[in-house]
C-alpha positions, 0 to 999 in steps of 0.5 A: 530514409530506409524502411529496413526494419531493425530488429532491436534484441534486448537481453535480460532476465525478468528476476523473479526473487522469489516465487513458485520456490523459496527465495534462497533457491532463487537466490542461489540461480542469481549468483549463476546467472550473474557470474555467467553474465559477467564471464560473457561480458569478459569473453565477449566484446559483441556481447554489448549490454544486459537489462538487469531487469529495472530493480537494484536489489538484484546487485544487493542479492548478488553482492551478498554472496559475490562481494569480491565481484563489486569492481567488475560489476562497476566497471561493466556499469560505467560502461554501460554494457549492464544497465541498472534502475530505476527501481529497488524492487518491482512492485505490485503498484496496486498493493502497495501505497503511493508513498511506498512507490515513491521510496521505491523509486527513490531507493532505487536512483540512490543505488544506482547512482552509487556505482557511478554509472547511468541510470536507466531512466525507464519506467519498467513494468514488465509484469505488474498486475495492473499499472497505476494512473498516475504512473506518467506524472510520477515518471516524469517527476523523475525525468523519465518519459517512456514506460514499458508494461505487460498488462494493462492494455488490449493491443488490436494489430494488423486492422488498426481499428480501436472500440468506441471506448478507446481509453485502454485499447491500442492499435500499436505496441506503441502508445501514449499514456495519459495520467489524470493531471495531464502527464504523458510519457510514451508507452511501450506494451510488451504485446508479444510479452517480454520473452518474444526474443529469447533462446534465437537459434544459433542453427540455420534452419531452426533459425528460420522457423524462429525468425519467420515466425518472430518479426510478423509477430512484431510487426503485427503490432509495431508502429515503426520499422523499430521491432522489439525482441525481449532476449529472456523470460522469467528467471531465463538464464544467460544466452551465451552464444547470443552474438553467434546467433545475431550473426546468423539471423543477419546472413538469413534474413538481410532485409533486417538489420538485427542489433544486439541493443538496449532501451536507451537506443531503442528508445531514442531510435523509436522516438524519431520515427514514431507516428502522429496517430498515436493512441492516447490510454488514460489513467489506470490501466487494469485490463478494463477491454478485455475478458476478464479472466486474467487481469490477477487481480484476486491476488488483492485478496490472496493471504491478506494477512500479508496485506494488514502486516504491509499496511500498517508497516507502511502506515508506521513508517510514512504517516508516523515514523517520518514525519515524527523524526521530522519534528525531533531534527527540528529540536535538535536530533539527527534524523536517521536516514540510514535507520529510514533506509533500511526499515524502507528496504527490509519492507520493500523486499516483500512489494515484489508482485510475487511475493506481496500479491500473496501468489508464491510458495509457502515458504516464501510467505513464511519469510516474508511476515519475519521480514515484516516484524523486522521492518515494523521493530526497526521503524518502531524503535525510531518512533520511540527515538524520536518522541524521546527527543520531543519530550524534553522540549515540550514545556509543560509548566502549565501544569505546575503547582499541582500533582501532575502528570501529564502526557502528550497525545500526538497526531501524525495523520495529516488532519486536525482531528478527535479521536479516543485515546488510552494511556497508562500513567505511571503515578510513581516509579521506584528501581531494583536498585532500591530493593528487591522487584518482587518487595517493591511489587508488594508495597506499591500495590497497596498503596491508594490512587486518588481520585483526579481528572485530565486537565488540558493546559489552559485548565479545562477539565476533560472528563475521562475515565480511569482505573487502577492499573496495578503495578507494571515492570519496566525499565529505561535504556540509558544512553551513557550506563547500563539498563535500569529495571523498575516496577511502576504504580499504574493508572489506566486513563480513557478519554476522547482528545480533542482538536489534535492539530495536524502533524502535532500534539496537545498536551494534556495531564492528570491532575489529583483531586481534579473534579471529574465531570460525569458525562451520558451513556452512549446506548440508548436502547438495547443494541442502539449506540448513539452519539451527535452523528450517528445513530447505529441499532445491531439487528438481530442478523447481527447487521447494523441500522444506521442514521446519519444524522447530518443527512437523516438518510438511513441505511440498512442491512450494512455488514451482512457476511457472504460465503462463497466457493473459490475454485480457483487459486492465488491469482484468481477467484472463482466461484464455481458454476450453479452455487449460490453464496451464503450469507448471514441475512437471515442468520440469528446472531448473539449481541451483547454490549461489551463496553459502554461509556461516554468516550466509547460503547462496543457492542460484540455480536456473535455467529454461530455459522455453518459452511461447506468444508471445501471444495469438492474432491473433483477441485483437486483432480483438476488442479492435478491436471491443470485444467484452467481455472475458467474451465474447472467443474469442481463444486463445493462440498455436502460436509459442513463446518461450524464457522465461527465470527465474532464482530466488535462495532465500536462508536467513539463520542463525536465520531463520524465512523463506526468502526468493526473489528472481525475475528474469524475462526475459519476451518473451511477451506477453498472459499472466500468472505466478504462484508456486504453494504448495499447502498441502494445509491443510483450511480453507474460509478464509485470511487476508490481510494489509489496511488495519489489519486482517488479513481472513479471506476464502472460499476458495470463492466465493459461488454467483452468482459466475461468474468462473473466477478468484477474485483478491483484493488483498493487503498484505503477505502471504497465508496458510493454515492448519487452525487446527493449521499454516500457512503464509505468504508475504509479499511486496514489492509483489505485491499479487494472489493467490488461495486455489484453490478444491480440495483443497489450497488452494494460494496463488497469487501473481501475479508479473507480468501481460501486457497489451495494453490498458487496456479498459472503456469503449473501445480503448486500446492499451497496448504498454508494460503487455505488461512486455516485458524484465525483471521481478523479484518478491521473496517469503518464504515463512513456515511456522509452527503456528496461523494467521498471527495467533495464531503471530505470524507476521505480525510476520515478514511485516511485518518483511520488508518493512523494511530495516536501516540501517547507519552507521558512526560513531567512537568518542566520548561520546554521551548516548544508549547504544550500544544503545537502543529509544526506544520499547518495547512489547508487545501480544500480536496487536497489529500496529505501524503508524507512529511519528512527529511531530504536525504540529499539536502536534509530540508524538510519536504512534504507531499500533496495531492490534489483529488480534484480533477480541477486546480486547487489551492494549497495554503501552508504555514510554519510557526518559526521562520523559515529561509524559503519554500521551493518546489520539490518532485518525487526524487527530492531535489530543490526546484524553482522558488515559492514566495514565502509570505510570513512563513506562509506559502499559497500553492496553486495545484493543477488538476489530480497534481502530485505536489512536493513542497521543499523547506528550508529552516 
């Protein structure tokens, strides 16, 4: 066996769609570089292949502009000298949800495969802020077993020594990567980044100096004679003398064999002579064994008003849309696979880390919340689609023989629960065609509504309150004429539902001349809200005092709000040297009670705050000279502006929640807001909601850790706990916090972030990221014994993130029940993901997780018979069987195991 070392040049371009310029000017440099490519490919039969950077959407934009150049395209595909996949967009993993990682995924193997040629079965993941830990088990549901990645690991070279502490250290650029239920897929760190092969020298002295220089480089790190030189960078353009300079670097250096290649043979060249030793990194990979500075995590917190529109589009689509359209195929309607595509794309367009991370350009930010109101009213349109053809089938004759009305409240959330519903009824429709709207306005207005209550199908009364909604415009959209206007009479109903079961309905309906049962206020003292849960007293700080009844523990000062310096920039806060942060601890607040009930008391307080109004004038002397942001001097400004918040704390009847809602009038600029909830907890860990799983992460750093701040990314919810208590919050689309690194352990939550620059490489000012106006933030905070996974409490969490449906229907014979799940499950910590149509095989599927790092079992059901269950995986193809008992099925769930159960009806 030689020991010749092969230097395996990879060309590529890492494609930014758009970043520090608009994404049309970007745009326009891949229709170049694409048309370059392709006439280098013609010209060039030494020229063997070009990585198009793992994402699809690359083909999309060009096609777009260049459809006349598909055939070409094609025909280099098949050839397998452009090589396409896996994925539709790179992502932010962290930024965006599991299931949005899982459609990216799926996206991009479809259209990959469309062009009839191999799919690059890398997992890519060049420049993600961060790599997720469950990214090996996800791989290798999608037959990929090798990653590549950027960040993540500190790789230590030539002495092949690692810490104590090896989980995220590498001696080699070669590795294997470890998730949580025991998946491995070999690692490949890009330790020289991923532009260590490009622009090589055609010119034989200029040659040298690049090639003496490279290859020790790689072979500091290198655990084969298998060195990889990445031939491009950022937006790099294509090296069309590339085969030239091969040749010239072969004549100069003969003791190397230099091979224009691709990962495939890389990949299967690296693997024959990989060693034994190998180090194992585990989980997530978040540059936990490094300094601190550059892990971009503060990209979490960078123009988070991205974020709450990403969520709650993501939220729409996989914990509402799908699962709905879901339902609807079983009573008949097609499920709108193409409708589902394109709502997925138009969203996925914004997960580039780019651009969903909130570090570009303004005019890409721009783009991007008309990208998200597109997304949102296409997946908004298939809700109303679906539910249309649910509620003819739904029988309602329970409530036949009285005067009423009733409605449908349905749950997608995954898990049976409560939850305080609003619906306005229509007590009576009459159309244009009758007469003219504003006559019809008059005369409905004046006619009575008679006193009722809501009845449940088996005739419970359900106490609620109502008022007179006056008269509404509407119209329906006929399937088979034109549009038909009407103006409605109108009764605005409030109640707390009951028993939702899971991925289903209940029917309820208002009844006229029902009795309405009186039921208790909630406020039992000035500022104190209670119900059979808790007890929530406002402060005068405006903080809260709260009971948790299961426990007796109480909490205090939850909620305080700090203000601090941010001298930094859209990757990274930093607060500047020698400054303290305010905070409203010792702040009077306004309270008033804003709502009172029996479903739901509000208490609204107000802050009349005053904070610095910038940065001082050094911050953008600075920026000017791009001194890096470790090193900036800049302090905060003498100039004080009023900074005015407003906080709604809402407890539902029976909730276990209370639930803020935060609306801030920010007029300052270069600082950030957070939301402060000592816990007083002993623990040297917490949990924080992930891609399919939930992490447990340090609260104190690692010793070679030097940033002061210790910010992580978080899905839907962060928490403490001593092993005996805990405490939660969740939140909408608030994606930073940190667990302090003291003796209480207080959980901050990031609320919103100024800043004036998009930073790395450059200066780019970015005015518009300073979040200038209104901002709102919207939260729960959970308390609950034992850790958020053992109480359950992360059903709550995930459930808040899910709104109710409600519809009104009439009274009619249906052939699914008044109340119904259409699937039923258990699993003791088993968290549900997603329930939908496979694209492939147009079976249901739906997706699990166990947040258990031992087994646990999963016991599903369906109310009609079924052909069979099989096993699935994330690219939703049909698998080995799964015995069918009565429509029933018992999984056994491996430890952190992502599981995809298969339906055939």
């Amino acid at each position: 066996m030689t020991n010749k070392k092969i230097a395996h040049i990879i060309s590529h371009t890492h494609w930014d769609r758009e970043w520090y310029m608009p994404y049309e000017y970007h745009h326009a440099l891949l229709i170049e570089l694409m048309d370059t490519l392709l006439d280098t490919l013609d010209r060039d039969p030494d020229y063997k292949s070009f990585h198009l950077d793992g994402q699809t959407i690359m083909l999309e934009d060009y096609l777009q502009v260049r459809p006349e150049m598909k055939e070409k395209l094609t025909k280099y595909i098949q050839e397998e000298r452009i090589h396409i996949g896996p994925w539709y967009i790179l992502q932010d993993e962290f930024l965006t949800s599991s299931e949005a990682n899982v459609r990216n995924l799926q996206v991009g193997h479809r259209d990959a495969k469309s062009y009839g040629g191999k799919i690059s079965k890398l997992g890519y993941f060049p420049d993600s802020f961060g790599n997720m830990g469950q990214a090996p088990q996800m791989l290798r549901q999608a037959d990929i077993d090798v990653a590549a990645f950027g960040r993540g690991v500190k790789p230590t070279g030539f002495n092949n020594q690692v810490s104590e502490d090896a989980a995220y250290e590498s001696p080699y650029s070669e590795m294997i990567w470890q998730s949580p239920d025991g998946s491995k897929v070999i690692g490949i760190l890009f330790a020289n980044w991923y532009c260590n092969g490009m622009e090589v020298p055609v010119d034989e002295k200029q040659a040298i100096a690049y090639w003496e220089k490279a290859i020790p480089n790689a072979e500091k790190f290198a655990s084969t004679r298998h060195l990889l030189f990445m031939g491009g960078c950022d937006h790099q353009p294509i090296q069309t003398d590339l085969s030239d300079a091969i040749e010239v670097a072969k004549k100069l250096f003969p003791d190397v064999d230099f091979v224009h290649s691709n990962f495939e043979l890389y990949v299967d060249e690296l693997k024959k002579d990989l060693p034994d030793n190998l180090q194992t990194v585990h989980g997530e990979l978040r540059s936990q064994r490094t300094e601190g500075w550059y892990t971009l995590v503060n990209t979490a917190s960078s123009r988070v008003y991205l974020k709450q529109m990403n969520a709650e589009n993501q939220t729409l689509l996989e914990k509402v849309a799908e699962p709905l359209a879901a339902f609807a195929h079983q009573v008949g309607k097609p499920y709108p696979h193409h409708l589902f595509v394109y709502a997925w794309k138009t969203l996925m367009q914004n997960h580039p880390h780019d651009s969903i991370c909130g570090c570009s350009v303004d005019e890409v930010h721009r783009e991007m919340v008309t990208r998200f109101e597109k997304s949102k009213h296409m997946t908004e349109m298939i809700i109303r689609e679906s539910i249309d053809g649910l509620i003819p089938a739904i029988d309602t004759t329970a409530f036949e023989g009285k005067e009423a009305f009733p409605f449908t409240v349905f749950n997608t959330a995954g898990y049976n629960r409560d939850g305080f519903v609003e619906v306005s009824i229509e007590l009576k429709r009459r159309y244009f065609s009758e007469a003219y709207p504003t006559r019809l306005a008059r005369e409905m207005k004046v006619e009575p509504i008679a006193a009722g209550a809501v009845m449940d199908a088996e005739g419970n009364v359900i106490d609620c309150e109502w008022i007179d909604g006056g008269v509404m415009f509407g119209y329906d959209l006929p399937k088979d004429k034109f549009r038909q206007p009407y103006m409605a009479r109108i009764l605005k109903l409030r109640l707390q539902a009951k028993d939702i079961p899971a991925l289903g309905y209940k029917t309820l309906a208002w009844v006229t001349g029902a009795a309405n049962p009186e039921a208790a206020s909630q406020l039992t003292g000035d500022f104190t809200m209670e119900n059979s849960n808790l007890k929530v007293e406002v402060l005068a700080n405006g903080s809260l005092k709260m009971t948790d009844k299961a426990t007796g523990h109480v909490y205090d000062g939850l909620n305080v709000y700090e203000d601090a310096g941010d001298v930094g920039n859209e990757y990274m806060y930093r607060m500047p040297e020698g400054t303290t942060p305010l905070t409203t601890e010792g702040v009077d607040a306004e309270r008033t009670v804003a709502e009172d009930s029996a479903f739901r008391t509000v208490i609204e307080v107000k802050h009349n705050w005053s904070i610095p109004a910038s940065a001082d004038e050094l911050l953008h002397e600075e920026q000017l000279e791009i001194v890096g942001f470790p090193n900036r001097k800049a302090k905060r400004s003498k100039e004080m502006v009023a900074f005015t918040i407003v906080t709604r704390y809402t407890l539902d009847r029976d909730a276990k929640r209370v639930d803020v809602h935060v609306t801030m009038d920010n007029q300052s600029k270069d600082h950030r807001v957070r939301a402060l909830f000592p816990t007083g907890f002993d623990a040297e860990t917490h949990l924080a909601d992930s891609i399919f799983e939930v992490a447990r992460r340090n609260n104190v750093p690692a010793p070679e850790w030097q940033n002061p701040s210790n910010d992580q990314h978080q899905q839907a919810f962060v928490s403490v706990s001593d092993g005996k208590l805990g405490l939660t919050v969740a939140n909408k689309g608030l994606c930073e916090y940190e667990v302090s690194q003291d003796n209480k352990n207080t959980i901050a939550v990031t609320l919103m972030r100024s800043s004036g620059e998009l930073g790395d490489w450059g200066y780019f000012p970015t005015p518009e990221a300073q979040c200038i106006g209104t901002n709102v933030a919207e939260y729960a905070i959970i308390p609950h014994a034992g850790d958020v996974v053992t109480s359950g409490a992360y059903e709550e969490a995930h459930s808040f993130q899910v709104p109710f449906l409600v519809r009104q229907t009439d009274v009619h014979a249906g052939s699914l029940p008044a109340n119904h799940a259409f699937l039923e499950w258990a699993g003791e910590q088993v968290a549900f993901s997603s329930l939908k149509m496979a694209e492939e095989t147009d079976n249901m599927v739906a997706r699990w997780y166990n947040v258990a790092l031992e087994p646990r079992t999963l016991k599903v059901k369906l109310p009609e018979a079924v052909k069979g269950f099989y096993r699935s995986d994330l690219l939703e193809r049909k698998g080995e069987a799964v015995a069918n008992d009565n429509n029933g099925a018992a999984i056994e769930l491996g430890a952190a195991e992502i599981f995809t159960l298969g339906i055939e009806k």
